[in-house]
N, C-alpha and C positions, 0 to 999 in steps of 0.2 A: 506498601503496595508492590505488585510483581506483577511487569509490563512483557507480554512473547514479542518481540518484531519479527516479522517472517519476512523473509529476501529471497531474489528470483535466484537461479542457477542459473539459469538462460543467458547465451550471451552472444547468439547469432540475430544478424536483426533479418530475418526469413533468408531470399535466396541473393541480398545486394552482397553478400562478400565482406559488409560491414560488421562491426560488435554492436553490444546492446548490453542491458544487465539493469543495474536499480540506478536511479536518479541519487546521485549524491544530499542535493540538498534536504529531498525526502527521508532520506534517514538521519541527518546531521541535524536538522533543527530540529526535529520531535525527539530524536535522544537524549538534546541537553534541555529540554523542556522536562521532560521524563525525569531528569536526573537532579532537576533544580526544583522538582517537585520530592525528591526523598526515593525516588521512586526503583526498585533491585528491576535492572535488567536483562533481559537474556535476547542474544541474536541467533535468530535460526534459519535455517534453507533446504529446501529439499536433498538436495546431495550435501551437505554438508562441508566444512570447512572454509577457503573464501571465496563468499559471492562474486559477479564480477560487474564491476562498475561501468555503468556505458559512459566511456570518455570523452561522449560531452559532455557531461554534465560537469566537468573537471575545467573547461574552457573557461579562462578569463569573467565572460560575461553573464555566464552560471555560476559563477563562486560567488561564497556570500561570508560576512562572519562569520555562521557557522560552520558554513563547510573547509574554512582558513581554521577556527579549531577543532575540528574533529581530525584533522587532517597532521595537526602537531600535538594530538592525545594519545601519548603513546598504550595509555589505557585502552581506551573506545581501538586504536585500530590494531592491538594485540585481540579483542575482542570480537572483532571483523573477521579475522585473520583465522578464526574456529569458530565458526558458527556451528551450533549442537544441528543433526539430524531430523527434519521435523517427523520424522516422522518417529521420531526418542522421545517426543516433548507431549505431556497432557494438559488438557485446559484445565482439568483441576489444580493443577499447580502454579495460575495464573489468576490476577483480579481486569486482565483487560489484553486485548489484542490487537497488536498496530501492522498495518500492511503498509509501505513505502511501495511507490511507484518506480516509471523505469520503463519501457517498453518489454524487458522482460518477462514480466506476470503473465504477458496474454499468452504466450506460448507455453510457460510451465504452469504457474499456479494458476490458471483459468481451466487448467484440465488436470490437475494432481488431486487424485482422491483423496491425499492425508490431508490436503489443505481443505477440499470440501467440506473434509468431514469436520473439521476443526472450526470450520468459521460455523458450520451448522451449531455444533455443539457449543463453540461459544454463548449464541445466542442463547440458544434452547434453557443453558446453566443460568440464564440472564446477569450475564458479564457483556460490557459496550466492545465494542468492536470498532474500528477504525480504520480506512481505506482511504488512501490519496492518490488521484489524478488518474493512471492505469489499472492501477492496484484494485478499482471496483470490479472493473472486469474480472477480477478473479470470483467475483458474487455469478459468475453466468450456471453454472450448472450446480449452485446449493441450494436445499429446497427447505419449503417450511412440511413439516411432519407430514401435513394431506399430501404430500406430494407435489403441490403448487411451487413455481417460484417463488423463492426467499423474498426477490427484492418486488413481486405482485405487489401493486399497488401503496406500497413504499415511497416515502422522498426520500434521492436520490441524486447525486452528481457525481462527473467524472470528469475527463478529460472532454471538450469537447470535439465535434465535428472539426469546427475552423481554425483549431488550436493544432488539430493531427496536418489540416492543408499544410501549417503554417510550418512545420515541419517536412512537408513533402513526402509524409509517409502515407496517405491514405490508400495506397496500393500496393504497401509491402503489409502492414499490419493483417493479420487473421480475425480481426473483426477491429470496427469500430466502437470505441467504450459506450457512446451516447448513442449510437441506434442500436448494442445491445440491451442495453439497462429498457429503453423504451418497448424495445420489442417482448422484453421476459412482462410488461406489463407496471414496469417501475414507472414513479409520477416524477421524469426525471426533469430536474432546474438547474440553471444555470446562473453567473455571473459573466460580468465580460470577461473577455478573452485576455490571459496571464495574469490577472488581480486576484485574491483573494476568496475563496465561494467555498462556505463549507453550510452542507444542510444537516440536520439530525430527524431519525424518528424513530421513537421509541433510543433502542440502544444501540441502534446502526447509525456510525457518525460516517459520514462522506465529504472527502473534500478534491476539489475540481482540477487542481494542477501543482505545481511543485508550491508556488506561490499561496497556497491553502495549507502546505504541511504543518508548519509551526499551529494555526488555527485550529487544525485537525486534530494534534495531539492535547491541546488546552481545550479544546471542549470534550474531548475525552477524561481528561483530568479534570474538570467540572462537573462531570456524569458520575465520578468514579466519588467527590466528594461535598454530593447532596446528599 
């Protein structure tokens, strides 16, 4: 099996002055999920080469096992370190597509047309698809063929409302994950706040927050070998 993960470029968090970029944990535990599944990888990002990491997720308190090894794999972060061009990459050449989160997404991949076009086509090919915690936001402007929102009446979760307070980002962010998904018409649900929440329907797998990544990619990997 051949897994795309697609990472933000983004790495301003709008106009505080701070960075931003993908969530560590979201690409370190679904990688070695991926990998302990048999599974060929490939890392990809709009501009290509290395993503950038929003550094907190690097903090003490956000590190995890996994992110303690992916961080001493010299493999995974020579890997990191050249990410192919997504917009070089075909879904043909893939059995599934993983988005890692990160406040990043909502600014690039939630408006990059290769990435729209990619998640449509994902689907369309009927290959699962996978999106954790901001990373759904990147479902806002992909559509189903009538031209309807993808995620119309779809289950669905993301990051939520009181998880963005709890950050104190709800007024730098360019939109909110959970009143997006709800407003394209998505049947969006929740789990409590930092635990665990991944939903599926059909072959659109969603998980809620960083703490849903590992979850995310094994029900992925369950999709992938029914």
């Amino acid at each position: 099996m051949k897994v795309l993960i697609v990472l933000t470029s983004h790495d301003e968090l709008g106009d505080t002055g701070k960075k931003t970029g993908f969530w560590l944990e979201e690409l370190a535990a679904p990688y070695y999920r991926f990998q302990e599944a048999g599974y060929e990888i490939t890392l990809a990002s709009p501009q290509g080469g290395q993503p950038p990491l929003d550094p907190a997720s690097n903090q003490p308190d956000f590190q995890t096992e996994d992110t303690h090894r992916f961080e001493d794999d010299a493999e995974a972060t020579a890997a990191l370190a050249e990410t192919v061009r997504l917009d070089s990459v075909s879904v043909e050449d893939f059995d599934t597509v993983f988005y890692p989160g990160g406040h990043g997404p909502l600014w690039d991949l939630a408006e990059d047309s290769t990435s729209i076009r990619l998640i449509e086509s994902t689907l369309r090919a009927g290959k699962p698809l996978g999106l954790v915690c901001h990373a759904p936001g990147a479902l806002r402007h992909a559509k189903n063929e009538d031209g309807t929102p993808l995620v119309n009446g779809k289950l669905v979760t993301g990051f939520t409302n009181t998880e963005e307070a709890g950050v104190d980002l709800v007024d730098v962010v360019p939109f909110l994950v959970q009143d997006e998904l709800s407003k394209l018409g998505g049947r969006y649900s929740k789990g409590e706040d930092w635990s665990s929440y991944v939903v599926e329907d059909g072959l659109l797998i969603t998980g809620q927050n960083p703490q849903s990544s590992a979850e995310t990619a094994q029900a992925l990997i369950a999709k992938l070998s029914a």
